[in-house]
MIKEBA-450852 format. One line per 2 residues: their letters; for each residue x, y, z of N, C-alpha, C, O. Coordinates in pm, 1 decimal, always signed. Layout:
<sites>
a = X Y Z X Y Z X Y Z X Y Z  ...
</sites>
This chain:
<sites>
xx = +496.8 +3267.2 +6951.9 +509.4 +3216.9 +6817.1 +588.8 +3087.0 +6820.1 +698.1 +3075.3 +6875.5  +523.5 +2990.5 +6755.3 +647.1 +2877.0 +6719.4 +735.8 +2917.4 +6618.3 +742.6 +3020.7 +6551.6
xx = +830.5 +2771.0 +6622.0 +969.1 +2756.2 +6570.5 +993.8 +2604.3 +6569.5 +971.1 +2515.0 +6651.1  +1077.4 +2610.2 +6382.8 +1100.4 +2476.1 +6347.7 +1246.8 +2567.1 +6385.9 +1294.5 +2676.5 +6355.4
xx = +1301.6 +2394.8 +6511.4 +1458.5 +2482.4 +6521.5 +1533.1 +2351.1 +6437.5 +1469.7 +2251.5 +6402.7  +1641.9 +2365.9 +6418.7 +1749.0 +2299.6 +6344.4 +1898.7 +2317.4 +6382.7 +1959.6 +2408.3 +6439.1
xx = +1930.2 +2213.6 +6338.2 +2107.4 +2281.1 +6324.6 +2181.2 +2309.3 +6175.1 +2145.9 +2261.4 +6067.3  +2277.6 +2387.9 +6196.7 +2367.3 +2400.7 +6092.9 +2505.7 +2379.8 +6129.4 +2522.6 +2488.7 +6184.3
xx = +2592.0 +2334.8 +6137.5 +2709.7 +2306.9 +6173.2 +2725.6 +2308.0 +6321.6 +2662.0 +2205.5 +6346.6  +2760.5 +2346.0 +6421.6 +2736.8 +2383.4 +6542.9 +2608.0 +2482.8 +6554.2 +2659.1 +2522.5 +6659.0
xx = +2528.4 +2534.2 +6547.5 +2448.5 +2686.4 +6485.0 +2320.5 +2618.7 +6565.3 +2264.9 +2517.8 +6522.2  +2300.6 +2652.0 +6625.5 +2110.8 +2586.6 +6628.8 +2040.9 +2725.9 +6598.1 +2077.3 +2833.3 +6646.0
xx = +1936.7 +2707.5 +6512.2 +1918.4 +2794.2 +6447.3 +1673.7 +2769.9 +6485.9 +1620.0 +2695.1 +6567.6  +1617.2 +2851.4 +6403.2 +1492.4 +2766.9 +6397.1 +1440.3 +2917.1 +6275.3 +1507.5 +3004.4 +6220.3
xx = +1267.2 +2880.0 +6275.3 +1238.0 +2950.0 +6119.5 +1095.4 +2941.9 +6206.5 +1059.2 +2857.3 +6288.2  +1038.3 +3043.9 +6165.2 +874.2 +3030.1 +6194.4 +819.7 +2915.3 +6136.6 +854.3 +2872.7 +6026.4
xx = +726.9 +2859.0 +6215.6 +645.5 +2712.7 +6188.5 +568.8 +2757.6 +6086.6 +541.0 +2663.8 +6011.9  +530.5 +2843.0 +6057.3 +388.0 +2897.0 +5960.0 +435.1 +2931.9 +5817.7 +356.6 +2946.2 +5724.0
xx = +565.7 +2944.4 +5808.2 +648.0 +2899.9 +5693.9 +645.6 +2757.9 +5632.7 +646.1 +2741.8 +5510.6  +644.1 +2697.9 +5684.0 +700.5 +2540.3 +5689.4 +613.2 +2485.8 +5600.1 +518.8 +2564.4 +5608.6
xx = +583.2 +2406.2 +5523.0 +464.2 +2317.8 +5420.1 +534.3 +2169.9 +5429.1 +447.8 +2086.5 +5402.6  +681.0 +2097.4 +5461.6 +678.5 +1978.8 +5500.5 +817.7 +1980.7 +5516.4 +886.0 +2080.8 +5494.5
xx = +883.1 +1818.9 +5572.7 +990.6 +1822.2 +5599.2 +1022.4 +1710.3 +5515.2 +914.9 +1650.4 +5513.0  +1096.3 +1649.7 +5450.3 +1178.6 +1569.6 +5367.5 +1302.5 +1493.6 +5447.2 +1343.8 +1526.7 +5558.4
xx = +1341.6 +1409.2 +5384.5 +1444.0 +1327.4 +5409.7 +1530.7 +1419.4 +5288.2 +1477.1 +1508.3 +5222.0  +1684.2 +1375.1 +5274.1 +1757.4 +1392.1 +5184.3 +1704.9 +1308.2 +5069.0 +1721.1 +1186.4 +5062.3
xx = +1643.6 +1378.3 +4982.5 +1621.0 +1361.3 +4869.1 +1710.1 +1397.1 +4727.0 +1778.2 +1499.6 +4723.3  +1702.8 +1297.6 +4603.4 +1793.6 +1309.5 +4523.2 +1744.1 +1439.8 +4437.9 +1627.2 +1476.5 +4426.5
xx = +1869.4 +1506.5 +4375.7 +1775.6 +1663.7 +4341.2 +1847.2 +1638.3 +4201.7 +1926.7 +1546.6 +4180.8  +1804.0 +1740.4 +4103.4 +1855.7 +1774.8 +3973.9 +2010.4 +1839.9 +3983.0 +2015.4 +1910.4 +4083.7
xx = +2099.2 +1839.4 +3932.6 +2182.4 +1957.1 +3952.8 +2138.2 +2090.0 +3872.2 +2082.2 +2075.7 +3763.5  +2158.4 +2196.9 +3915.2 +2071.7 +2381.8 +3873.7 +2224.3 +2426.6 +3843.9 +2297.5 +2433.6 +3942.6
xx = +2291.8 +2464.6 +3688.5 +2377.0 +2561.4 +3679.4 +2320.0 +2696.6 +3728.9 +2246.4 +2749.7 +3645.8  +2339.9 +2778.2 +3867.2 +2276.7 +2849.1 +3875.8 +2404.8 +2995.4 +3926.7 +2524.0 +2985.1 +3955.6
xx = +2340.4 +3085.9 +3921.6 +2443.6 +3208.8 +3927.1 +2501.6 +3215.6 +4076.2 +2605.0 +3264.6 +4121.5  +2392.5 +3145.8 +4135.6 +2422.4 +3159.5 +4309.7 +2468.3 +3022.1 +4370.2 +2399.1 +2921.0 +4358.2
xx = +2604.9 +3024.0 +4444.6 +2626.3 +2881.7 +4447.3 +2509.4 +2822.6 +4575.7 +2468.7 +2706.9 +4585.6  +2480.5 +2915.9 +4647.0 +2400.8 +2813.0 +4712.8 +2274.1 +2737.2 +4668.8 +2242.2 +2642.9 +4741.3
xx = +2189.5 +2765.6 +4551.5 +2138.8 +2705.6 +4497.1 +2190.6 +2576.8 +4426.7 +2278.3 +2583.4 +4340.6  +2138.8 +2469.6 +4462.2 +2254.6 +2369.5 +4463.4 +2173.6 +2290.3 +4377.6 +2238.2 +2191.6 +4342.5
xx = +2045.0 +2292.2 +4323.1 +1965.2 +2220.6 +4228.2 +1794.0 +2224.2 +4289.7 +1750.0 +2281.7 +4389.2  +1743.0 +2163.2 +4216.4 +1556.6 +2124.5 +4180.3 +1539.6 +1978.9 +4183.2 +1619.3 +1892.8 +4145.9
xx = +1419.4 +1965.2 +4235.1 +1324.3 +1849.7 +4195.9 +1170.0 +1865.8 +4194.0 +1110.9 +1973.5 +4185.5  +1117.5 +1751.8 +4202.5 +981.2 +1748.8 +4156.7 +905.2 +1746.1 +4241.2 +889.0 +1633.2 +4287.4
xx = +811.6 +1871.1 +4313.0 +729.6 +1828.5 +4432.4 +574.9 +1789.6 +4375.4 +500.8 +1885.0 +4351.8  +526.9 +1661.5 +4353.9 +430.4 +1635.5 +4319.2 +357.6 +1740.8 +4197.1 +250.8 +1802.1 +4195.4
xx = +466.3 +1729.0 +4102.5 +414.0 +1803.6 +4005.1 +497.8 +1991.0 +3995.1 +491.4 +2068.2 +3899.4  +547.7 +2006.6 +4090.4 +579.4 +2127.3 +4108.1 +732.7 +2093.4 +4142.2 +778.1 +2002.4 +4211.5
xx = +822.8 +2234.5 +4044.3 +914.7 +2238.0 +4053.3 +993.6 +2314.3 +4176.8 +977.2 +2436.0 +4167.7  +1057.9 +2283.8 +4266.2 +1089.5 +2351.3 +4356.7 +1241.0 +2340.2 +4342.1 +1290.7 +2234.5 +4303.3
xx = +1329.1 +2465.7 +4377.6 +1463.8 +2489.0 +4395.3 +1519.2 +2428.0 +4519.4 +1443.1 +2430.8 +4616.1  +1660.3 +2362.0 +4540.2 +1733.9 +2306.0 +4665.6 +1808.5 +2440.5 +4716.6 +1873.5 +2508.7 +4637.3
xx = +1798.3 +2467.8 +4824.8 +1907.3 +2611.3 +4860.7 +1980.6 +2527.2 +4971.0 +1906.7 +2464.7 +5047.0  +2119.0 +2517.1 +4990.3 +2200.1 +2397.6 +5049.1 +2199.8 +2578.3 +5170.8 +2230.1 +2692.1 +5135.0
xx = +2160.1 +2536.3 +5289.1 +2198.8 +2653.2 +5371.9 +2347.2 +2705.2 +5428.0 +2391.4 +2818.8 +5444.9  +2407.2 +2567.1 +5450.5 +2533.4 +2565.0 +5437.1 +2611.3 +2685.0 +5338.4 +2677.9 +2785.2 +5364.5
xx = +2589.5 +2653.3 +5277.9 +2636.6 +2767.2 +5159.4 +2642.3 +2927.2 +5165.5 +2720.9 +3020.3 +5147.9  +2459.0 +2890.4 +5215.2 +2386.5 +3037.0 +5204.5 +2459.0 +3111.0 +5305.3 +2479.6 +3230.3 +5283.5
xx = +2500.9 +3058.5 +5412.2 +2580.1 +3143.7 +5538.5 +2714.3 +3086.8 +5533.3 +2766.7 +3081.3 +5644.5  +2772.7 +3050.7 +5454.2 +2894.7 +3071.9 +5455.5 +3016.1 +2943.2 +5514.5 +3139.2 +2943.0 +5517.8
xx = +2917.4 +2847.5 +5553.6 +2967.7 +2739.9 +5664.3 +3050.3 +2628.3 +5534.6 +3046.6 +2659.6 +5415.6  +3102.2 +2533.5 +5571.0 +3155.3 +2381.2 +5501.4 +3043.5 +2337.5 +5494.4 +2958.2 +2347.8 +5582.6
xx = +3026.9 +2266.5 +5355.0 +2927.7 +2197.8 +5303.8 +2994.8 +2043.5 +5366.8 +3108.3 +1995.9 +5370.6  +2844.9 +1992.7 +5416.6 +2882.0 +1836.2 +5479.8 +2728.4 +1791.5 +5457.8 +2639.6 +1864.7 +5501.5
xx = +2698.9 +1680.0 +5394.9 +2575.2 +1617.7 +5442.4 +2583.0 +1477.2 +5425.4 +2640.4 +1405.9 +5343.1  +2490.9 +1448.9 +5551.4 +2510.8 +1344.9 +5548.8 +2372.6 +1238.6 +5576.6 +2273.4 +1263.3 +5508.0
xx = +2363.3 +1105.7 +5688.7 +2206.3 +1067.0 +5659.3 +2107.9 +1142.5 +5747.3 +1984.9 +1144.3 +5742.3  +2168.7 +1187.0 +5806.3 +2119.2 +1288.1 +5890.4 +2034.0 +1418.9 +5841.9 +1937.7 +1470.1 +5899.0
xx = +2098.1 +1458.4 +5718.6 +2055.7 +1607.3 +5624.0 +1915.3 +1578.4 +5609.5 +1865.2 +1468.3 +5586.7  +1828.3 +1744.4 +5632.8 +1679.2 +1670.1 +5613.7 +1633.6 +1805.1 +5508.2 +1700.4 +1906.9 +5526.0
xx = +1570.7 +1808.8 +5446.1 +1526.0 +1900.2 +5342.0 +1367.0 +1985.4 +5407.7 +1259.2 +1927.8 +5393.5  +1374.2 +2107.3 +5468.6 +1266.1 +2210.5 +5489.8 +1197.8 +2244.9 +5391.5 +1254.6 +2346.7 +5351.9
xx = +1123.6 +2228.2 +5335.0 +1050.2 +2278.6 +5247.4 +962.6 +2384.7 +5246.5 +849.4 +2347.9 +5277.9  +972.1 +2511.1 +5220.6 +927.3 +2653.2 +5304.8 +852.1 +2699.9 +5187.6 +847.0 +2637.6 +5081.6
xx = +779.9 +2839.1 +5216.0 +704.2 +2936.2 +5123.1 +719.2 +3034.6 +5202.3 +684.1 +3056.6 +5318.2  +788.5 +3103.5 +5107.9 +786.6 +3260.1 +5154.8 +807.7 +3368.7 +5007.7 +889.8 +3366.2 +4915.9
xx = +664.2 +3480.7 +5046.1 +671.0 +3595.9 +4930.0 +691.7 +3478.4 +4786.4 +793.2 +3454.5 +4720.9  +563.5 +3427.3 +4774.9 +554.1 +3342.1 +4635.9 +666.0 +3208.0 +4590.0 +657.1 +3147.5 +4483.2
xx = +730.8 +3190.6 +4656.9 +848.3 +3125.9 +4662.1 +836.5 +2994.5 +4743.7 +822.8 +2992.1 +4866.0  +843.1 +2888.9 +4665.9 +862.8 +2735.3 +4725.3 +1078.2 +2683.5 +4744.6 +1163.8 +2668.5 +4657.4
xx = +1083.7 +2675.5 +4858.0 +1208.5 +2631.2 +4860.2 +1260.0 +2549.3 +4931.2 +1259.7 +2581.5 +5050.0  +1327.5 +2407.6 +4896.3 +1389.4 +2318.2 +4995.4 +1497.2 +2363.5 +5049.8 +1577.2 +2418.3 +4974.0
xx = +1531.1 +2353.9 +5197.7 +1586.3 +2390.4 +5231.3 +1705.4 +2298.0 +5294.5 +1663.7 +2241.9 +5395.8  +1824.7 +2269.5 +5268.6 +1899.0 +2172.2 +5302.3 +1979.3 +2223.0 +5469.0 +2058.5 +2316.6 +5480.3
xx = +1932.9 +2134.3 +5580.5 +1983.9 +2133.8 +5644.5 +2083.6 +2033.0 +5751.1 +2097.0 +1918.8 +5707.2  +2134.9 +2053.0 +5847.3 +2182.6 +1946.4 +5911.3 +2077.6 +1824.8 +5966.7 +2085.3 +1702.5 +5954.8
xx = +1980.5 +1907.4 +6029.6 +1935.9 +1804.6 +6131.5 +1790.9 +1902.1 +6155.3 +1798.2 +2024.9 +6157.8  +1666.5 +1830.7 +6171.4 +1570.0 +1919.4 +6253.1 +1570.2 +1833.1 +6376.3 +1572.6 +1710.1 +6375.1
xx = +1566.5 +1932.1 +6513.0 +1570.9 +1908.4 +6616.3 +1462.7 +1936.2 +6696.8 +1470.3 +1874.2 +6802.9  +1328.5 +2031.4 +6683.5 +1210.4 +2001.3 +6706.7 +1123.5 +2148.2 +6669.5 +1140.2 +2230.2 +6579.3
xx = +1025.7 +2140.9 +6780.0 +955.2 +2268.9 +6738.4 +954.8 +2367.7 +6936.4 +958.2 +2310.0 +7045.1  +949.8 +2507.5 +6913.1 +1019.8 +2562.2 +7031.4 +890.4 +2697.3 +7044.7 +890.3 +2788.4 +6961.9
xx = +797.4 +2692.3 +7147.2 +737.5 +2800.7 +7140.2 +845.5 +2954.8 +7251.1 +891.3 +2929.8 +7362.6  +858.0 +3065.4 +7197.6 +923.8 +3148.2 +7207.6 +864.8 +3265.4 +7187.1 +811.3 +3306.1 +7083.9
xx = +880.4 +3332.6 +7319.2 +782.2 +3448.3 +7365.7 +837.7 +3571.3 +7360.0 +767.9 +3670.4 +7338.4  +960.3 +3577.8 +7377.4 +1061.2 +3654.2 +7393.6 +1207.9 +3631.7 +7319.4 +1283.8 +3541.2 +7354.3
xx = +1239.9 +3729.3 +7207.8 +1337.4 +3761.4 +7118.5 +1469.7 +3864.3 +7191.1 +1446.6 +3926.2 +7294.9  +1606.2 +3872.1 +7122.5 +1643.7 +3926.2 +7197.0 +1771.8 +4032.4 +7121.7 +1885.6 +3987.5 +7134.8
xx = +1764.7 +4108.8 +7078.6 +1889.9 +4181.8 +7002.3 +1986.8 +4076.5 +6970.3 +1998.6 +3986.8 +7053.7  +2096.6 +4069.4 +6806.6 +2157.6 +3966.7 +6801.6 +2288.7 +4099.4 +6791.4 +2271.4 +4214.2 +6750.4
xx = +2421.8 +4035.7 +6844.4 +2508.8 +4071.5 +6793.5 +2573.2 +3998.1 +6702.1 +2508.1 +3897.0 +6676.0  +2660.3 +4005.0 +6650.2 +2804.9 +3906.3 +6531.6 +2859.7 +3828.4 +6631.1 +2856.6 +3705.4 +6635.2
xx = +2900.2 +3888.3 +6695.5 +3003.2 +3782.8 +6807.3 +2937.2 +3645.1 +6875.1 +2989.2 +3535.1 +6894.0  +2801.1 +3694.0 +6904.6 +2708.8 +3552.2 +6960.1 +2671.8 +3432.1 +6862.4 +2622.8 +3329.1 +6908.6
xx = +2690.3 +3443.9 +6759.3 +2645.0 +3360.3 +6615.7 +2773.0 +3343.1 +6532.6 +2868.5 +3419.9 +6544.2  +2770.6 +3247.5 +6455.3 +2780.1 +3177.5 +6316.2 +2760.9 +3254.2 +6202.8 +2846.7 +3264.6 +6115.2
xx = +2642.2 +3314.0 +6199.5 +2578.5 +3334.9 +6076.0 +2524.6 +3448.1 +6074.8 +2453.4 +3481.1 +6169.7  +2542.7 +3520.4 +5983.9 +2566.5 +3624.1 +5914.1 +2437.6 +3696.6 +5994.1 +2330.8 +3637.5 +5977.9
xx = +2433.4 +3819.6 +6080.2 +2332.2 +3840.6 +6102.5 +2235.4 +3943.6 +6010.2 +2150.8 +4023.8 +6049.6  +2269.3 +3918.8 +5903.2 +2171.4 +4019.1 +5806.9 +2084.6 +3897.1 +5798.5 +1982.9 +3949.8 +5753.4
xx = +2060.2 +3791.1 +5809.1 +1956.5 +3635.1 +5820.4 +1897.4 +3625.4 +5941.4 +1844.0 +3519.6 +5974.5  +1898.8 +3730.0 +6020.3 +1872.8 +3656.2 +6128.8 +1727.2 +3817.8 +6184.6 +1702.2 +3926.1 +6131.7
xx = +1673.2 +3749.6 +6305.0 +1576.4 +3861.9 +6311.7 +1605.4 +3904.4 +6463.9 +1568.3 +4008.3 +6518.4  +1698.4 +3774.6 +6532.8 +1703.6 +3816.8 +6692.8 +1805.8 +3632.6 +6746.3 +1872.3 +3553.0 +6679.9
xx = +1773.7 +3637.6 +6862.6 +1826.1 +3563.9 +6913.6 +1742.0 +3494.5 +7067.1 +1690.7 +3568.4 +7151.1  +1743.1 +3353.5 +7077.0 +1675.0 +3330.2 +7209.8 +1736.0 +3245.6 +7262.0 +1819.8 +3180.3 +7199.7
xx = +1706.0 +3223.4 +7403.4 +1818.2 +3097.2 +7471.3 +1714.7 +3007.9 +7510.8 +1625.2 +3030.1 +7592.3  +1733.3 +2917.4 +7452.7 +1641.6 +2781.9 +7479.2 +1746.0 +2666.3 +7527.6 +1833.9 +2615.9 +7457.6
xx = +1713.4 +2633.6 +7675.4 +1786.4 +2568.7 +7714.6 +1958.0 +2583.3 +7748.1 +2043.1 +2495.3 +7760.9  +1969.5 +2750.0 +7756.8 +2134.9 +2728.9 +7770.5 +2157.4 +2747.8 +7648.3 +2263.6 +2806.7 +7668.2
xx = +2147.1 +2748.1 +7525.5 +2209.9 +2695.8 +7443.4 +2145.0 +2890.2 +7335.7 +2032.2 +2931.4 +7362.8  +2235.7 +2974.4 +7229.0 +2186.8 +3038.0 +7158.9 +2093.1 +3010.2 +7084.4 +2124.6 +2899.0 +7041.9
xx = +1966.4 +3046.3 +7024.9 +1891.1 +2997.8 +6922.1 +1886.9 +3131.1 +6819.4 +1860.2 +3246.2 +6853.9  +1924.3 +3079.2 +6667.8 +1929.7 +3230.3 +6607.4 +1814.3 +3220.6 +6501.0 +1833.5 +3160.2 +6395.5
xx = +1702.1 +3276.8 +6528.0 +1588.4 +3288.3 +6430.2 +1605.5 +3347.4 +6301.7 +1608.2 +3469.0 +6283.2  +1619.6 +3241.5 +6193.4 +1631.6 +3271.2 +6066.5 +1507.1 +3398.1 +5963.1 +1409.1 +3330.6 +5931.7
xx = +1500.9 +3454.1 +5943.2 +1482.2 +3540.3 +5853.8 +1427.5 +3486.9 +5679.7 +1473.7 +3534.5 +5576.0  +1320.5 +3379.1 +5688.2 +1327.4 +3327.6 +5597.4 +1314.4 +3379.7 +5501.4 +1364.9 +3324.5 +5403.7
xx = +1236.7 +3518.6 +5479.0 +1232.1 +3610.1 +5354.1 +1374.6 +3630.6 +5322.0 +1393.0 +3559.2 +5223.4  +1462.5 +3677.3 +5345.7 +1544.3 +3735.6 +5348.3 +1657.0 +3608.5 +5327.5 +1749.8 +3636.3 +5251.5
xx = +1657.3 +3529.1 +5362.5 +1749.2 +3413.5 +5359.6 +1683.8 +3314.6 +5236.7 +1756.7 +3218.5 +5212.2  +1590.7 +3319.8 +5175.9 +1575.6 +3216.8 +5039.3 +1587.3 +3310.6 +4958.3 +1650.5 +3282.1 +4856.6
xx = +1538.0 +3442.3 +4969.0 +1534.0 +3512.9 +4868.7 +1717.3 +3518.7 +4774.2 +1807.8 +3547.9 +4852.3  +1750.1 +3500.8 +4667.5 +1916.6 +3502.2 +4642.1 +1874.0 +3632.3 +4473.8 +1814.2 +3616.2 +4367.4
xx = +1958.2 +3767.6 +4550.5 +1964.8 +3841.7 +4441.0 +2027.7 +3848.2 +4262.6 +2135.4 +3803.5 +4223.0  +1924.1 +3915.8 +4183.0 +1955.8 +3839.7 +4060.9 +2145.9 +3890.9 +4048.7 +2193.0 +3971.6 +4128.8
xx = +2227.9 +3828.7 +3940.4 +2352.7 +3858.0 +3957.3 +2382.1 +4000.1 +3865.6 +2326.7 +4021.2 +3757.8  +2477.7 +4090.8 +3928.2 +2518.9 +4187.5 +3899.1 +2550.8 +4157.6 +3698.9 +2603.3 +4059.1 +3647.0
xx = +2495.7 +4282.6 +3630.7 +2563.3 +4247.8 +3495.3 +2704.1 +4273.2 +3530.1 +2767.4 +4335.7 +3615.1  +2729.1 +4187.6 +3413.9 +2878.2 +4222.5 +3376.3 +2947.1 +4300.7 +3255.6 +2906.9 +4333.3 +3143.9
xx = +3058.2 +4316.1 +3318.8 +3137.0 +4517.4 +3300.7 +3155.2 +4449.5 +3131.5 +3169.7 +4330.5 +3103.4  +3147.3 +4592.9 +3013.8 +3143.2 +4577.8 +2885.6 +3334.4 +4532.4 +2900.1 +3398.9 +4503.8 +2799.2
</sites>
């Protein structure tokens, strides 16, 4: 299977290619008062409204971007979402997955589906269902 890999802070991370519908530059977005801070705003994809999810956020890391930040633009389970990241760093075919623990990663492994070593280096395969999806917010107590 391929892989769009990326970074996130130190993190090299990647997402199934068959997810993917384009890659963006840092583009200017709407700001979204939204319940979830990592939703960080919207813009206009040729007619279609799509949400910004700053990933940074989503796992917990320091928000930094810079000219470098490139916007993923994914579909997953009905869902169009830009995805704000550090850097895309290429595409990685990967044959073999590998149990993740907490201690080997960054990021939260409820996002993650496994782990591979490409080049020496951890690669932690993102979970894109599971990582755009952001649950609606708990009501609040009378």
């Amino acid at each position: 299977m391929k892989y769009l890999t990326f970074m996130l802070a130190d993190q090299f991370c990647g997402i199934e290619l068959s997810c993917v519908r384009e890659l963006l530059g840092y583009m200017p977005f709407a700001p979204l008062n939204c319940d979830h801070p990592a939703i960080v705003g919207w813009f206009d994809l040729r007619g279609q409204a799509v949400r910004v999810l700053d990933m940074r956020l989503r796992f917990g890391l320091a928000v930094t971007r810079n000219d470098d930040t490139v916007m993923i633009v994914v579909d997953s389970a009905g869902q169009r979402v830009a995805m704000l990241v550090d850097s895309v760093v290429g595409l990685e075919k990967l044959p073999m997955l590998s149990e993740m623990t907490a201690t080997q990663v960054r990021i939260d492994p409820r996002f993650a589906i496994g782990v591979a070593s490409v080049q020496d280096r951890k690669l932690v395969l993102i979970d894109i269902g599971r990582a755009i999806v952001i649950p609606p917010p708990l009501p609040k107590a009378a």
